[in-house]
LUMBASE-454231 format. One line per 5 residues: their letters; for each residue x, y, z of N, C-alpha, C, CB. Coordinates in steps of 0.05 Angstrom, whole numbers, plus 32768, in hexadecimal, padded with zeros to 4 digits. Glycine has a CB too. Example, Ala and Ser with C-alpha at 12.3 -4.5 7.8 and 13.67 -1.06 7.14 Angstrom:
BEGIN
as) 8108:7F8E:809C:80F6:7FA6:809C:8108:7FBE:809C:80E2:7FA7:80B5  8101:7FD3:808E:8111:7FEB:808F:8102:8001:809D:811A:7FF4:8072
This chain:
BEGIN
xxxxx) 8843:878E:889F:883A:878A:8884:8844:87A2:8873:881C:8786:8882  8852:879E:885C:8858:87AE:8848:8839:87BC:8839:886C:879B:8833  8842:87D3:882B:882A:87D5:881D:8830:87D2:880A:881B:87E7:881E  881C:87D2:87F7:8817:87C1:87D4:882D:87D7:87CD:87EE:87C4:87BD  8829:87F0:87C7:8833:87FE:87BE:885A:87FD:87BC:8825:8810:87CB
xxxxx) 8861:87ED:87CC:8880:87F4:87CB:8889:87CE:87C1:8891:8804:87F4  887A:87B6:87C4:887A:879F:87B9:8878:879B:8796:8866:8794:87C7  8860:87A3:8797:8852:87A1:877E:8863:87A7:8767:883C:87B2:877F  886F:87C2:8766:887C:87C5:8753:8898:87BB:8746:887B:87D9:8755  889D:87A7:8763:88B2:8796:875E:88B4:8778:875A:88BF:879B:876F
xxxxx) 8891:876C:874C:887E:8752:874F:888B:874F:872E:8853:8755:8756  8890:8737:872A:8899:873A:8705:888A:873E:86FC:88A4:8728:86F2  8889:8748:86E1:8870:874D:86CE:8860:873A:86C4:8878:8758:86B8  8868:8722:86C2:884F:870E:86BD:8846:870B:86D2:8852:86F5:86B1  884C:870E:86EC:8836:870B:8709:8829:871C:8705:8840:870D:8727
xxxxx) 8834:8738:8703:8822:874E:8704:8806:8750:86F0:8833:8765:86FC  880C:8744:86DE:87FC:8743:86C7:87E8:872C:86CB:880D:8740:86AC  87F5:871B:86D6:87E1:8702:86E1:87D4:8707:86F4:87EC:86E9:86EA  87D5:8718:8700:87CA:8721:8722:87B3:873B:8715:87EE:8733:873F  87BE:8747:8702:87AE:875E:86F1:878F:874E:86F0:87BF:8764:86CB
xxxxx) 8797:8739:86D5:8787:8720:86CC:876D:8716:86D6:8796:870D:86CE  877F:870B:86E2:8769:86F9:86FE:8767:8703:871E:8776:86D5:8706  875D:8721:8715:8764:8728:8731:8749:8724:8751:876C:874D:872B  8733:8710:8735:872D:8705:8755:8734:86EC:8758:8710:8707:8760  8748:86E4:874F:874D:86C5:8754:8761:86BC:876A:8758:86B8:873C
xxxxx) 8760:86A7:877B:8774:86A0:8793:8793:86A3:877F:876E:8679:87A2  87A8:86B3:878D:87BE:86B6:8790:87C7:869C:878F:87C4:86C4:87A3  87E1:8698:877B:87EF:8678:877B:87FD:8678:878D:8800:866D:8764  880F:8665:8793:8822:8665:87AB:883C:866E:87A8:8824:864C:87B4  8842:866C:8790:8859:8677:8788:8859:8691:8785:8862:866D:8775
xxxxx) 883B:86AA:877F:883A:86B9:877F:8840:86C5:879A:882A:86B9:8773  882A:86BF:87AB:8828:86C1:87C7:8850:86BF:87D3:880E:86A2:87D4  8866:86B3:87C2:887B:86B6:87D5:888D:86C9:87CA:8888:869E:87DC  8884:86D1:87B6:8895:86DF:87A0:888F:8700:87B5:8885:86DB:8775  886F:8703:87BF:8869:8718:87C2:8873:8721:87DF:884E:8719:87BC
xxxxx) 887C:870A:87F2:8884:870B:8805:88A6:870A:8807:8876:86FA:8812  88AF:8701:87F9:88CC:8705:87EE:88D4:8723:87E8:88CF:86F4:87D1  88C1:8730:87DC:88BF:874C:87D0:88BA:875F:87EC:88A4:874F:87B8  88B4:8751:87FE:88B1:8764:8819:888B:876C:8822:88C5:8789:880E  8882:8758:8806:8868:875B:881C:885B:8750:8820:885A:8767:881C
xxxxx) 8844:8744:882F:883B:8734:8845:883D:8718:8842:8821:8739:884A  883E:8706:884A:8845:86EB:884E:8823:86E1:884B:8858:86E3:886F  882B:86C3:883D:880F:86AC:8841:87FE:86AD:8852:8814:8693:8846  8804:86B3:8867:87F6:86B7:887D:87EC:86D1:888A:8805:86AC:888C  87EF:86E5:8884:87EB:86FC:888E:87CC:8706:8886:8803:8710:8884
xxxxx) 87C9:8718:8898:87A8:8720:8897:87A3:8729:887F:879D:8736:88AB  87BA:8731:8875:87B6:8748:8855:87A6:8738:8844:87D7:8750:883F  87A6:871E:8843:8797:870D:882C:877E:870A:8832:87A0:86F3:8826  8765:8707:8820:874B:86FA:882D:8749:86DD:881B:872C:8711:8829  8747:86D5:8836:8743:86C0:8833:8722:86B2:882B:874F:86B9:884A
xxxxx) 8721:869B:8820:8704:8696:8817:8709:8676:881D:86F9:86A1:87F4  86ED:8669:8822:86E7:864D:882C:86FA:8636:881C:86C5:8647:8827  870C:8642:8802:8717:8633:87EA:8733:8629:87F6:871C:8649:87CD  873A:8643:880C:8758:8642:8815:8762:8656:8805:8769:8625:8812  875A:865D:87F7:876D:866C:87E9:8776:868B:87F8:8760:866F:87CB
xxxxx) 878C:869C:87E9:878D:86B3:87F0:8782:86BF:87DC:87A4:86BB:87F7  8779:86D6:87D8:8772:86EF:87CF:8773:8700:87D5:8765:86F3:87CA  8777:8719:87C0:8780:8737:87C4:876A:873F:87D0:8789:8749:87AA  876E:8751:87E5:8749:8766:87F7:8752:8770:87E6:873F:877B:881A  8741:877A:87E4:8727:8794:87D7:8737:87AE:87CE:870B:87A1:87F5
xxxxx) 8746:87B7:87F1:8753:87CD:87E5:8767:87C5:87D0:8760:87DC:87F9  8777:87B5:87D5:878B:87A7:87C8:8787:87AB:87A5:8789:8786:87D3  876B:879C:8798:8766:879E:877E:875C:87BB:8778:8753:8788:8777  874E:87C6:8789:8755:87E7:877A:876C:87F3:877F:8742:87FF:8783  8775:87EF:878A:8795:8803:8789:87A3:87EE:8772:87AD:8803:87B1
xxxxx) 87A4:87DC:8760:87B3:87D8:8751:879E:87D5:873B:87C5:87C4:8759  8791:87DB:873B:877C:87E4:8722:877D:8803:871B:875C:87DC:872B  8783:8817:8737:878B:8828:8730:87A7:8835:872A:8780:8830:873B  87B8:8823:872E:87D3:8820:8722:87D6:8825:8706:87DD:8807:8725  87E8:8833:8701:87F2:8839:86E5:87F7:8820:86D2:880D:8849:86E7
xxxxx) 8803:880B:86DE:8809:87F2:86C7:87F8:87E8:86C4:881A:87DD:86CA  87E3:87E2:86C9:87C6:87D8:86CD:87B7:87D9:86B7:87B8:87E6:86E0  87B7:87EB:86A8:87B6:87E9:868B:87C5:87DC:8678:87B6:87FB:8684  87DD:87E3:867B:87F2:87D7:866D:87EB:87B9:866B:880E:87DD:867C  87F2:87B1:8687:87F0:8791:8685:87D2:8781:8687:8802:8785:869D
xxxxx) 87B7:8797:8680:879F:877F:8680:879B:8780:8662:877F:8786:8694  87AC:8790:8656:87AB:8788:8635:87B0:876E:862E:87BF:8797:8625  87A3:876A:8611:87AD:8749:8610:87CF:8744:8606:8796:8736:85F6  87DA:8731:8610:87F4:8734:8607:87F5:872A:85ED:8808:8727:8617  8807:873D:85D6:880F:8730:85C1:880E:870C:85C0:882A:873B:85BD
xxxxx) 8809:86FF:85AD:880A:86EE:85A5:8827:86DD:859F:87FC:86F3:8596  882F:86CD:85AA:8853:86C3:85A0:8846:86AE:8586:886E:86A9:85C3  885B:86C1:8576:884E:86AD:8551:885D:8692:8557:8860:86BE:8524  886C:8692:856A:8871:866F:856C:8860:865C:8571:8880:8667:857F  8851:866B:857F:883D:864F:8593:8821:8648:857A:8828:8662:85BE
xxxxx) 882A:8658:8565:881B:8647:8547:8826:862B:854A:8828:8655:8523  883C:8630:8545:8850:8616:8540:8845:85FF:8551:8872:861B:8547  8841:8604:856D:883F:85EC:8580:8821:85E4:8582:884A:85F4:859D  8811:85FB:857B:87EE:85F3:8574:87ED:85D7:8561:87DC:860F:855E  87FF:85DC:854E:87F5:85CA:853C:8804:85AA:8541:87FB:85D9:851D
xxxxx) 8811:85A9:8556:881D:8590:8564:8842:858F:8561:880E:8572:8552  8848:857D:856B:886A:857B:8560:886F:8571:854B:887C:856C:856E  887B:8576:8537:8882:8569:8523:8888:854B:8523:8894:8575:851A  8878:8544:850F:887C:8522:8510:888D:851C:8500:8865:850F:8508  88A7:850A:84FE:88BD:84FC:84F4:88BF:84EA:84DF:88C5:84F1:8504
């Protein structure tokens, strides 16, 4: 098993920020391969805790060491707003 420390900082920034987010929520699957692609632990490995849901989740140490991470602030800010998605609130334009 890799440790967080040499993965993590190579997770894209909207994972990172999503993982920031919801950091007690089960890991997606696509997350979970992205992080093993990156060199660290696989779906299956002990590193995750697991809960009665199936899901994976980050232990314990896991969410304080990236709570005590430097980007960690950065990305639990709320993200700017895209002034486009005005446009799509209010439906597609009708013809």
């Amino acid at each position: 098993m890799t440790e967080i420390d040499v993965w993590w900082p190579q997770l894209n920034r909207e994972i990172r920020s999503w993982v920031i987010n919801n950091i007690f929520s089960p890991l997606a699957p696509y997350t979970l391969s992205e992080i093993e692609r990156l060199g660290g632990p696989s779906a299956g490995d002990d590193f995750w805790k697991r809960e009665s849901d199936g899901g994976r989740y980050l232990p314990a140490e896991a969410r304080q060491w990236i709570i005590r991470h430097p980007d960690h602030d950065e990305l639990s800010r709320p993200q700017k707003p895209d002034p486009r998605a005005a446009y799509f609130k209010r439906s597609w334009p009708r013809r």
